[in-house]
C-alpha positions as CSV (number, residue, x, y, z in Angstrom):
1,X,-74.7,55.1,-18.1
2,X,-74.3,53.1,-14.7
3,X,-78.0,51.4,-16.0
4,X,-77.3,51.1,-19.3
5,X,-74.0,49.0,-18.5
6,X,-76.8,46.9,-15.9
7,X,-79.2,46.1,-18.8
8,X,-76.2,45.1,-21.2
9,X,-75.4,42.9,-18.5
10,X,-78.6,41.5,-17.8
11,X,-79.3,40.7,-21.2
12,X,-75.8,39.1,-21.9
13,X,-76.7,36.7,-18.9
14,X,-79.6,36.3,-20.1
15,X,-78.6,34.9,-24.0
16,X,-75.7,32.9,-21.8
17,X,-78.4,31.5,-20.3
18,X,-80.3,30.2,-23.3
19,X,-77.3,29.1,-25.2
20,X,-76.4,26.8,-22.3
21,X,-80.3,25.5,-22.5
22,X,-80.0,25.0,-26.3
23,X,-76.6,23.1,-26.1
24,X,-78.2,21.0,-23.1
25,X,-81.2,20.1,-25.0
26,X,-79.1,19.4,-28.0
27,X,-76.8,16.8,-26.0
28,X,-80.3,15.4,-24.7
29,X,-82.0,14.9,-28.4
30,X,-80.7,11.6,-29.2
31,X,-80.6,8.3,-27.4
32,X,-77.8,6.3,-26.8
33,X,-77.0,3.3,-29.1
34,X,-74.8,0.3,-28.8
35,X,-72.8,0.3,-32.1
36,X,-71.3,-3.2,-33.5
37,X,-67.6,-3.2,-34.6
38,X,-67.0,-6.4,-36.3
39,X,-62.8,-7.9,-35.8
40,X,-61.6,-5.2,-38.2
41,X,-62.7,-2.2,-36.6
42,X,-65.7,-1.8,-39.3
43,X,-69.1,-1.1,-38.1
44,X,-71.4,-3.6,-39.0
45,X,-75.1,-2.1,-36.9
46,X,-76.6,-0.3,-34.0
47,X,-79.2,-0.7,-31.7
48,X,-80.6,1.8,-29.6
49,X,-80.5,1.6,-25.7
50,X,-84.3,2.2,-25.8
51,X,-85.1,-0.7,-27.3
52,X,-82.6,-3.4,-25.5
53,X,-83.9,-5.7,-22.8
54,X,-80.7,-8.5,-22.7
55,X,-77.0,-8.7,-24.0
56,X,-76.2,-12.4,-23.8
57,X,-73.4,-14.5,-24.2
58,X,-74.1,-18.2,-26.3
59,X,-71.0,-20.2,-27.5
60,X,-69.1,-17.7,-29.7
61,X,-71.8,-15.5,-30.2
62,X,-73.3,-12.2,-28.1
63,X,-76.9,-11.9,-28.5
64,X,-78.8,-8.5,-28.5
65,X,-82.5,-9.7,-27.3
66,X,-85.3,-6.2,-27.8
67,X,-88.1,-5.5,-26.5
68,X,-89.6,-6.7,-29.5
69,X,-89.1,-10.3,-29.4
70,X,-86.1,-10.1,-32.2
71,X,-82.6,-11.2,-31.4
72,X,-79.7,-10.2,-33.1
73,X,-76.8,-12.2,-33.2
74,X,-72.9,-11.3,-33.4
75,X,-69.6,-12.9,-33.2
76,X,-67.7,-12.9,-30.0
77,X,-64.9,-11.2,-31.7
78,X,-67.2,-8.0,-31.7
79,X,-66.6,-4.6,-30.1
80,X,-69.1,-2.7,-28.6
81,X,-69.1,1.0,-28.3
82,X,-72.3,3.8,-27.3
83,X,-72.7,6.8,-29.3
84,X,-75.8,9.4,-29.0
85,X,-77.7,8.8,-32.6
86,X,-80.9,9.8,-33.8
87,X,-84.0,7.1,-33.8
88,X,-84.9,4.8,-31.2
89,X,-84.8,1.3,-33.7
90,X,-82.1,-1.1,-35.3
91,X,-79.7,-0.1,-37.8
92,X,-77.8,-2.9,-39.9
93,X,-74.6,-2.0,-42.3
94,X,-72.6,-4.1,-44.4
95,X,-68.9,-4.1,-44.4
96,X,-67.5,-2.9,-47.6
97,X,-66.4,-5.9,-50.4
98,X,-66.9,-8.7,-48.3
99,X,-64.4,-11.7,-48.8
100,X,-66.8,-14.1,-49.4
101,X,-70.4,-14.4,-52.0
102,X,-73.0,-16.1,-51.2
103,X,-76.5,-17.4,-53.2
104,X,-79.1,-19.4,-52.2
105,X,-80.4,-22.7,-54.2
106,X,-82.1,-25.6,-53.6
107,X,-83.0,-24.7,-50.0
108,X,-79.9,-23.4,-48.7
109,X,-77.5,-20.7,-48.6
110,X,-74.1,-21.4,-50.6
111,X,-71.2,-19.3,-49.5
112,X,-68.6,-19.1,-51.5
113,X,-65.6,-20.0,-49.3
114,X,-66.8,-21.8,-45.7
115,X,-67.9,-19.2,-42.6
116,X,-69.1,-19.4,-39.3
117,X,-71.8,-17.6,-37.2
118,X,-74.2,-16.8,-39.9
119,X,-77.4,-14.9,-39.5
120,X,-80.2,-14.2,-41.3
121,X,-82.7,-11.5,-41.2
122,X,-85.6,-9.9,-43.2
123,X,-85.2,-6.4,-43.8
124,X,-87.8,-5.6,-40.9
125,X,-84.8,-6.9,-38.5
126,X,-86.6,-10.3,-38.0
127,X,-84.1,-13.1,-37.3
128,X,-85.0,-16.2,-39.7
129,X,-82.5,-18.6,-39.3
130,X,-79.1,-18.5,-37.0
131,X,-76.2,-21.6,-37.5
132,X,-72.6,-22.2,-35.9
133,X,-70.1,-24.0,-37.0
134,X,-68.2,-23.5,-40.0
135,X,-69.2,-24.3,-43.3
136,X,-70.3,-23.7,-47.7
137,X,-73.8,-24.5,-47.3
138,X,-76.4,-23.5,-44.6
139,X,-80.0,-25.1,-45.2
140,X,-82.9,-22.3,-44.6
141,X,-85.9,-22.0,-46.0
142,X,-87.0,-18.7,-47.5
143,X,-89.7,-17.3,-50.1
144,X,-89.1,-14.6,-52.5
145,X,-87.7,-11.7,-51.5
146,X,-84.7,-9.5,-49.8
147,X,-82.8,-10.7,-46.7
148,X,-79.2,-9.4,-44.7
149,X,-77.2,-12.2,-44.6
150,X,-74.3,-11.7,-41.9
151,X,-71.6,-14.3,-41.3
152,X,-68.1,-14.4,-40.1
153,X,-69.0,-10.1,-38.6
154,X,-70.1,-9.8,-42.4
155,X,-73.5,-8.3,-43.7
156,X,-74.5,-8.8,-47.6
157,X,-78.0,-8.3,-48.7
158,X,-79.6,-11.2,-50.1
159,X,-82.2,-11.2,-53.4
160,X,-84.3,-14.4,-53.4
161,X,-85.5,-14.5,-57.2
162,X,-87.7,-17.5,-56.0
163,X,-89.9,-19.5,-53.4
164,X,-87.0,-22.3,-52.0
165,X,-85.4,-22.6,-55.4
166,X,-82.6,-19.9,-56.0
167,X,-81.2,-16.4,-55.4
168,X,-78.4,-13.7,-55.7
169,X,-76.3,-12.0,-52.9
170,X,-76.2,-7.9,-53.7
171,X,-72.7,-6.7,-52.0
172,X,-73.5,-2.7,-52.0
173,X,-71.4,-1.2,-49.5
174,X,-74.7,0.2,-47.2
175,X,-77.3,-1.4,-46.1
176,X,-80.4,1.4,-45.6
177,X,-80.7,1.9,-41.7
178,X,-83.8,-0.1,-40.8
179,X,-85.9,0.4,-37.3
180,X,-87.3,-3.3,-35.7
181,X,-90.0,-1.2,-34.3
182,X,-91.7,1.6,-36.8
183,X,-92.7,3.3,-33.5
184,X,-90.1,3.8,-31.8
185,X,-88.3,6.0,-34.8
186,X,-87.3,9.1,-33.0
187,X,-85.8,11.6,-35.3
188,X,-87.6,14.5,-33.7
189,X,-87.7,14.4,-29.8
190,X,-88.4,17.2,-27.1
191,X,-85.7,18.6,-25.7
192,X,-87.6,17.2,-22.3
193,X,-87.3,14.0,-23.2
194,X,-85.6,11.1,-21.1
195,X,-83.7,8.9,-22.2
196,X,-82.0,5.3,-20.8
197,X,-78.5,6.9,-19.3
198,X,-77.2,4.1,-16.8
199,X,-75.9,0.5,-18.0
200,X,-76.7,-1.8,-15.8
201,X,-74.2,-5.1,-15.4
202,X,-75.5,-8.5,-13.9
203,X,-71.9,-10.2,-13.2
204,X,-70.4,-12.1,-10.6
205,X,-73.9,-12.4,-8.9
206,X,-73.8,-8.5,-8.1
207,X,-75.5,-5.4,-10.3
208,X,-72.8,-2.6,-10.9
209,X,-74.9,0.4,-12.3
210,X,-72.0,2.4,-14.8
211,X,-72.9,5.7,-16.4
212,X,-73.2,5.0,-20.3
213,X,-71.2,8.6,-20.7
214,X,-68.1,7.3,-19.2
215,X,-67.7,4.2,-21.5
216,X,-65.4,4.1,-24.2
217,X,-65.6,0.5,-25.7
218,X,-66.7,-2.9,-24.3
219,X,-66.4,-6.5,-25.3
220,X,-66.7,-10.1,-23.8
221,X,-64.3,-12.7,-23.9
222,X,-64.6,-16.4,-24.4
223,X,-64.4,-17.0,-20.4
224,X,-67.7,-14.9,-19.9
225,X,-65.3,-12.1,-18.8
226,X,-67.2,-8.3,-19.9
227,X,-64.1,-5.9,-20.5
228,X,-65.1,-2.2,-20.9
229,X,-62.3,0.6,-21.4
230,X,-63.8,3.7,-19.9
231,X,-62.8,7.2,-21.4
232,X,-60.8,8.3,-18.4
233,X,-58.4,5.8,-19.2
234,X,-59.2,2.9,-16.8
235,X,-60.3,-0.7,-17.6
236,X,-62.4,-2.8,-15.9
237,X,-62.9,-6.6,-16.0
238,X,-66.1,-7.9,-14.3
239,X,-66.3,-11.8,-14.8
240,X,-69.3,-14.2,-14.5
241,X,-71.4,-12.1,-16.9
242,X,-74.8,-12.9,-16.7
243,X,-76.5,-10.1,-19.1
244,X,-77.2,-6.2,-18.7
245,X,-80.5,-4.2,-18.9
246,X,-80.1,-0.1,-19.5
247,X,-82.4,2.0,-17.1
248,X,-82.7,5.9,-16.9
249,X,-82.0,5.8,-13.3
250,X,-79.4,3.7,-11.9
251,X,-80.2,0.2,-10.7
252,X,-79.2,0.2,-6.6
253,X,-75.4,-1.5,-6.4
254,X,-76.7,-5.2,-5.2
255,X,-73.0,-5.7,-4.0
256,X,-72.1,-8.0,-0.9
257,X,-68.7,-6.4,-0.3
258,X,-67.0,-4.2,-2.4
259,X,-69.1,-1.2,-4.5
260,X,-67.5,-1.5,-7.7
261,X,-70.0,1.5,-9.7
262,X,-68.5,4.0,-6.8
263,X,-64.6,2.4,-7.2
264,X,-64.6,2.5,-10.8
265,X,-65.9,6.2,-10.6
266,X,-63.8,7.4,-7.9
267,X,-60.8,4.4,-7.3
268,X,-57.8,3.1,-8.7
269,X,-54.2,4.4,-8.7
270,X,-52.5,7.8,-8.1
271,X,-49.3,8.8,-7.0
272,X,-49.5,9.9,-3.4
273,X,-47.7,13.4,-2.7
274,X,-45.9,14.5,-0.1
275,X,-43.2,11.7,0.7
276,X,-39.8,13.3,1.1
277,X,-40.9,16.4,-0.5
278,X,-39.3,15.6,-3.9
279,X,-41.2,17.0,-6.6
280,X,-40.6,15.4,-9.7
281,X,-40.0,12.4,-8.0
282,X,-43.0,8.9,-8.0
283,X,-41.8,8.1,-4.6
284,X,-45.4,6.4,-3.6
285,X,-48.5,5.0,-5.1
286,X,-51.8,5.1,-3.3
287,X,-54.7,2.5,-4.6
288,X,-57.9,3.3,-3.1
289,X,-61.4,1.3,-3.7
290,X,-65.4,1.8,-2.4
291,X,-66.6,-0.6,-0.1
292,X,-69.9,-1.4,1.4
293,X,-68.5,0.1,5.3
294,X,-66.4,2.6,3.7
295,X,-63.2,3.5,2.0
296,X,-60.4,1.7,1.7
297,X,-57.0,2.6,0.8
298,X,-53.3,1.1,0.6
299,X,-50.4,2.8,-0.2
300,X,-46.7,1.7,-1.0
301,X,-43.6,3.6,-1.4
302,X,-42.2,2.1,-4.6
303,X,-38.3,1.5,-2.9
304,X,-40.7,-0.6,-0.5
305,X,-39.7,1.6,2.5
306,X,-43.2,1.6,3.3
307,X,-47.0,0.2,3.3
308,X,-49.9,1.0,4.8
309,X,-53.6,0.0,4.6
310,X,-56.2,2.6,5.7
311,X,-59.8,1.8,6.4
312,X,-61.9,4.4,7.2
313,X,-65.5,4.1,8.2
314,X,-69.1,5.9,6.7
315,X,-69.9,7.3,9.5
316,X,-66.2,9.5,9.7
317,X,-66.9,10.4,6.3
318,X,-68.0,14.4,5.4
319,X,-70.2,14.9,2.6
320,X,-67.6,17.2,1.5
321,X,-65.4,14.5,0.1
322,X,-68.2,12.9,-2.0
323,X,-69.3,16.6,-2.8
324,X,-65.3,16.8,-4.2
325,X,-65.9,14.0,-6.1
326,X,-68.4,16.0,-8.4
327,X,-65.4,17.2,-10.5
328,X,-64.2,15.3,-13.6
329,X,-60.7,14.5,-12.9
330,X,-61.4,14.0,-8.7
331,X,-60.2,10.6,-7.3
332,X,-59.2,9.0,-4.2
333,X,-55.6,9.6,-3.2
334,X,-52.9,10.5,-0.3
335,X,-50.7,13.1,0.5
336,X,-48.0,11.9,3.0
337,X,-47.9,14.6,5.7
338,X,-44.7,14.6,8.4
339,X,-46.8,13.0,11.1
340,X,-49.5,10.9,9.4
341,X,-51.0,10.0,5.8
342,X,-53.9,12.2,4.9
343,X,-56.3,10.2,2.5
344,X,-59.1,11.4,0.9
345,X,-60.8,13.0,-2.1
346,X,-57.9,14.9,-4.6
347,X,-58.7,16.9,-7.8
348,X,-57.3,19.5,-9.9
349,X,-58.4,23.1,-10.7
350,X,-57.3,25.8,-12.3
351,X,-56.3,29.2,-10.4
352,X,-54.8,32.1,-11.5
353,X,-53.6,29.9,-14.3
354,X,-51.9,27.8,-11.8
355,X,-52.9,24.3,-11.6
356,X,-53.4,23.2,-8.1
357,X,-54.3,20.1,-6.5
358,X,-56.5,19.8,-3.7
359,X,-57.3,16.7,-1.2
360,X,-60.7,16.9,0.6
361,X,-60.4,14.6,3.9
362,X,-62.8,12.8,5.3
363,X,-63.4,15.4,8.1
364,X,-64.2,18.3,5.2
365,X,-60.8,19.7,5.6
366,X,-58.6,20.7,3.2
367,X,-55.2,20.6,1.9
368,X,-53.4,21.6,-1.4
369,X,-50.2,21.8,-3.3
370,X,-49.6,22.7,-6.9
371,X,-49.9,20.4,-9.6
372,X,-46.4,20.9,-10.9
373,X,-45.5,18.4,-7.9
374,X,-47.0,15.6,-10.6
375,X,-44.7,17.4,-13.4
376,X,-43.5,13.7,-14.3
377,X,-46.8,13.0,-14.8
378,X,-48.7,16.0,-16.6
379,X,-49.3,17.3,-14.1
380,X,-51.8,14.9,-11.9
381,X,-52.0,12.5,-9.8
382,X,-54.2,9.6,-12.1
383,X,-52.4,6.8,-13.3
384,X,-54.7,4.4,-15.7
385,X,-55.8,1.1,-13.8
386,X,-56.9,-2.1,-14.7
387,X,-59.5,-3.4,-11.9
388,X,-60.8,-6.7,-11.8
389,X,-63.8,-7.8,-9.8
390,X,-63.5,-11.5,-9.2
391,X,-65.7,-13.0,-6.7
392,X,-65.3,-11.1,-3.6
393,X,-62.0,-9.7,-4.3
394,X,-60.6,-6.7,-6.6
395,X,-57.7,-6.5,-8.4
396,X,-56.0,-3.0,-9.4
397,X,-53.0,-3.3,-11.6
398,X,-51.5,0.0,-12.8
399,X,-47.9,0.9,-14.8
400,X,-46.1,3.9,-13.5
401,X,-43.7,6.0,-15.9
402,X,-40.7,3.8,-15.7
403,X,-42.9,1.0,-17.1
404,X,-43.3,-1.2,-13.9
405,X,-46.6,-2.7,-13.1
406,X,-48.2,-2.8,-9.7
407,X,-50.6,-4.5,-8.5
408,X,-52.5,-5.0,-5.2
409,X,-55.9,-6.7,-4.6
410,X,-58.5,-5.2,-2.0
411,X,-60.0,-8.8,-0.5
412,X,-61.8,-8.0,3.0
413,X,-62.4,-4.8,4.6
């Protein structure tokens, strides 16, 4: 009986063991793509990571330049989001009943109301002809056939009846998905395959290297400012954007002074624990950010009975603390002891189906405290935080439960 019970064992390990292979290979199957949301939240196309060697900013327009040669143009207005899709090409969709029509006679395209930012590409994703500025009638030369036509974050397709002399928009509401690059169509891919996981941002004269995973949504502002909204619930502002490349590995952190990849993934805002020994109570906030010599930390009780700035060095800190940092809801934080503040890495688990909190120091050690201390909170320590990398200084702004905002800006170490 005793072996029987073994081999039931061994083979229930065993089919654990390949379902967790088969759901790994399945997350692994498709690439990432960059999908296009035009101003109202509709998705006008996508283009797969694979393929994208630039994401540039020209007047009101953000370019998507592949590794094809073609360019793909799109208002500024645009949101950007990644999603995991099948194929490794260019997809273009048009918006549902577009507000304007649009025809083409006599050697231009005639719109039937005046737009802006209009684009137009054969149905192999080849740009022909791209104009700003706003108006009816947009000169282009084309020959017989069927073209997108996108303008004002609007795609219609075009039917040219004839060579320069006239034509007929057809507003269906989906344009057929179309690869730039007939090879790169990956429908079926091996489980083994690797694909481009790390986004890799030229701004401010630095590279920060951010984990395609953790983004929700991104944009870029008139002011060459690139605003991404990750899914943990901070934001992140890095301006001077000079373009982006996507890489399977990360690119190393060129950064002069502060590491912003390592303070986005592990910095930001928390209430400290500890001060006073009120649970229930936000008595203290703790920001924390990555820098080139170390960690750095400064906390604030919010009646403004107290501030401190930490700065603690590499070379004092454990690999235990960076090992803590492995868990999805880790981050930098403080708990306020009766002699000194304790800083280091915090994160939540579950025991016993008690939720307890753990801080990893920089020496290894250990402390903990339940998670109910954070009941105001649900229960942990994160509050959301805007950071802002400008030049050599970053700004963390956060709002705690009573609405206030704080801010406080990490400038030299």
């Amino acid at each position: 009986m005793k072996n029987l019970f073994t081999f039931k064992k061994l083979i229930a390990s065993i089919f654990m063991i390949l379902t967790a292979m088969v759901m790994n290979a399945q997350t692994q199957v498709n690439p990432w793509h960059v999908v296009v949301y035009d101003a109202g939240g509709k998705e006008v196309a996508s283009h797969s990571v694979e393929i994208i060697t630039d994401v540039t900013v020209f007047g009101n327009e953000v370019d998507f330049l592949l590794d094809n040669g073609n360019t793909y143009s799109y208002p500024i207005t645009s949101t950007f989001a990644f999603d995991q899709r099948e194929g490794g090409g260019t997809a273009i969709a048009t918006v549902a009943t577009p507000k304007w029509n649009v025809f083409y006679s006599e050697n231009a395209l005639r719109f039937t109301q005046p737009v802006n930012s209009v684009a137009v590409y054969t149905m192999s994703g080849v740009l022909i002809a791209k104009v700003s500025g706003n108006s009816t009638s947009v000169p282009v030369n084309l020959v017989k056939g069927l073209y997108i036509v996108q303008a004002n974050g609007k795609a219609v397709k075009l039917m040219v009846t004839g060579n320069g002399s006239e034509g007929i928009s057809i507003q269906s509401t989906v344009v057929n998905a179309t690869s730039t690059q007939s090879t790169t169509t990956t429908t079926l891919r091996a489980a083994t395959a690797t694909f481009k996981q790390y986004w890799n941002i030229n701004a401010g004269d630095m590279i920060t290297p951010i984990d395609i995973g953790t983004v929700n949504t991104f944009y870029i502002t008139t002011n060459n400012t690139i605003v991404f909204l990750m899914k943990d619930g901070n934001t992140v502002q890095l301006t001077n954007y000079q373009g982006t490349s996507f890489s399977t590995q990360p690119t190393t952190s060129q950064n002069i002074d502060w590491d912003m990849a390592n303070t986005i993934l592990y910095g930001g805002a928390t209430y400290a624990w500890g001060y006073g020994g009120i649970f229930g109570t936000p008595s203290a906030i703790t920001w924390a950010a990555v820098h080139k010599n170390g960690l750095a930390f400064h906390s604030i009780i919010t009646d403004n009975t107290f501030l401190e700035d930490k700065r603690i060095n590499n070379s004092d800190i454990n690999q235990k603390l960076w090992d803590a940092g492995n868990n999805s809801n880790s981050r930098l934080s403080a708990f306020f002891g009766s002699t000194a503040t304790n800083y280091g890495m915090s994160y939540s688990v579950s025991e016993n189906g008690v939720q307890i909190m753990y801080l990893v120091l920089p020496t290894g050690l250990t402390g903990s405290v339940a998670a109910a201390a954070w009941s105001f909170n649900n229960n942990t320590n994160i509050i959301p935080t805007t950071f802002v990398k400008d030049g050599t200084k970053v700004t963390m702004t956060c709002v705690d439960i009573n609405g206030k905002t704080w801010s406080y800006t990490f400038s030299t170490w």
